[in-house]
C-alpha positions in Angstrom: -8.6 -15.0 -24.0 -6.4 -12.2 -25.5 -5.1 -9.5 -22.7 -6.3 -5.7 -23.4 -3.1 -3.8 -24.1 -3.6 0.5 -23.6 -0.6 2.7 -24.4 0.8 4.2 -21.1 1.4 7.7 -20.0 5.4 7.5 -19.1 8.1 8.2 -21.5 11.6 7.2 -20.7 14.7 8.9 -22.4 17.9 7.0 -21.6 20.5 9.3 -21.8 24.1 8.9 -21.4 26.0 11.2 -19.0 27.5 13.3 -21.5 24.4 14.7 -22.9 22.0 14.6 -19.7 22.4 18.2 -18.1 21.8 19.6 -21.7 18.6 17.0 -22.5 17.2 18.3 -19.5 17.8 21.7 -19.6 16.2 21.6 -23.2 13.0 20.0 -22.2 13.0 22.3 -19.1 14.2 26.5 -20.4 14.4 25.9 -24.1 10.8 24.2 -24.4 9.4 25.1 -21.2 7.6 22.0 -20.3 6.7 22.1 -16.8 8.9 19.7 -14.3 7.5 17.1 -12.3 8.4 18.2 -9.1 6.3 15.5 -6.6 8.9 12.8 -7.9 12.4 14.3 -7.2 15.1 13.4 -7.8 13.6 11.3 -10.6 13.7 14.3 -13.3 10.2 14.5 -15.5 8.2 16.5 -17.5 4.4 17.1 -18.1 4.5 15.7 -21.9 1.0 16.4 -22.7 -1.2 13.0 -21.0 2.4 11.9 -20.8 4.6 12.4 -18.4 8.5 12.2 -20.3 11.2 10.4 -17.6 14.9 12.1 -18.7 17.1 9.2 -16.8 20.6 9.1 -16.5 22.5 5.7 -17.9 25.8 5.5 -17.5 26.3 2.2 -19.7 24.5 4.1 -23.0 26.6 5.9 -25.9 23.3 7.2 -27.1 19.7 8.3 -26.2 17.2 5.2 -26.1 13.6 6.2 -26.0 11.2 3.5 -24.2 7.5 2.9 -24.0 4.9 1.9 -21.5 2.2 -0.4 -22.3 -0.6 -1.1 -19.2 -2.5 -4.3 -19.2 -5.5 -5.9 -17.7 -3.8 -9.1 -17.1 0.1 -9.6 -17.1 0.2 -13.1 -17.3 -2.3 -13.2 -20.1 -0.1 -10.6 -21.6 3.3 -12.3 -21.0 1.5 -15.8 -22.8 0.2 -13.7 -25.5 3.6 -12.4 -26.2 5.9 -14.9 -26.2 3.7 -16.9 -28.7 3.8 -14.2 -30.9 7.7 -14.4 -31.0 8.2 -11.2 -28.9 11.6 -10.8 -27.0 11.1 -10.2 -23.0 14.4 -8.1 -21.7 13.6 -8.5 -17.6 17.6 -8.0 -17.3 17.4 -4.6 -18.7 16.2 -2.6 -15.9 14.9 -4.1 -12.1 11.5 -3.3 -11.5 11.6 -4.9 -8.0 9.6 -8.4 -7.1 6.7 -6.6 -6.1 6.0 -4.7 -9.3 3.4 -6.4 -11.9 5.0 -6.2 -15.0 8.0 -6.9 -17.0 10.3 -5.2 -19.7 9.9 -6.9 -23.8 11.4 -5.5 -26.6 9.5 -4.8 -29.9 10.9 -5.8 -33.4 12.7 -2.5 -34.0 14.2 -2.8 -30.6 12.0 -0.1 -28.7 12.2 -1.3 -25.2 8.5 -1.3 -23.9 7.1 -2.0 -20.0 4.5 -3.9 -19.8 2.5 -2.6 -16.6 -0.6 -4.2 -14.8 -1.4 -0.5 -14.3 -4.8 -1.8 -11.8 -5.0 1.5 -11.4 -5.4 3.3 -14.6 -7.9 0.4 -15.6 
């Protein structure tokens, strides 16, 4: 059976050091989106049903932007896309053992998460 695959709500903007402050003081005084203040320190934004994540990362020259996609069934999913040639990148960012999902990367090298979201299901 093929997994169900939704796009997530969170946004993640890897940014490296030397253009974080200014990222995030666009997002927050130039645009004016309202700040995620229940998650501090973690710095987000209210991004219409999206919620934008402006994370610092130090080993970056440039901004990355990554995806989340929320599935029924994560080992269905994880099958599904290895067969279809798709690149899983667990090394790129710990998600601790308890967490049900894993990081891939999609042919034009957009780092996705692929969350068993139970709760947005």
């Amino acid at each position: 059976m093929r997994p169900s695959f939704k796009g997530g709500r969170n946004i993640a903007m890897k940014v490296p050091p030397h253009q974080y402050d200014r990222t995030v003081a666009f997002y927050r005084d130039v645009i004016g989106l309202e700040q995620i203040e229940e998650l501090l320190p973690a710095v987000g934004f209210r991004f219409g049903h999206n919620q934008l994540w402006i994370d610092k990362a130090p080993a970056m020259s440039q901004a990355e932007l990554w995806l989340e996609l929320t599935t029924d069934d994560t080992a269905a999913a994880a099958e599904h896309l290895e067969k279809a040639g798709i690149a899983r990148c667990d090394e790129i960012e710990a998600l601790g053992e308890n967490f049900d999902g894993f990081w891939i990367s999609s042919p034009a090298s957009i780092i996705h998460l692929v969350d068993g979201a139970k709760g947005s299901w």
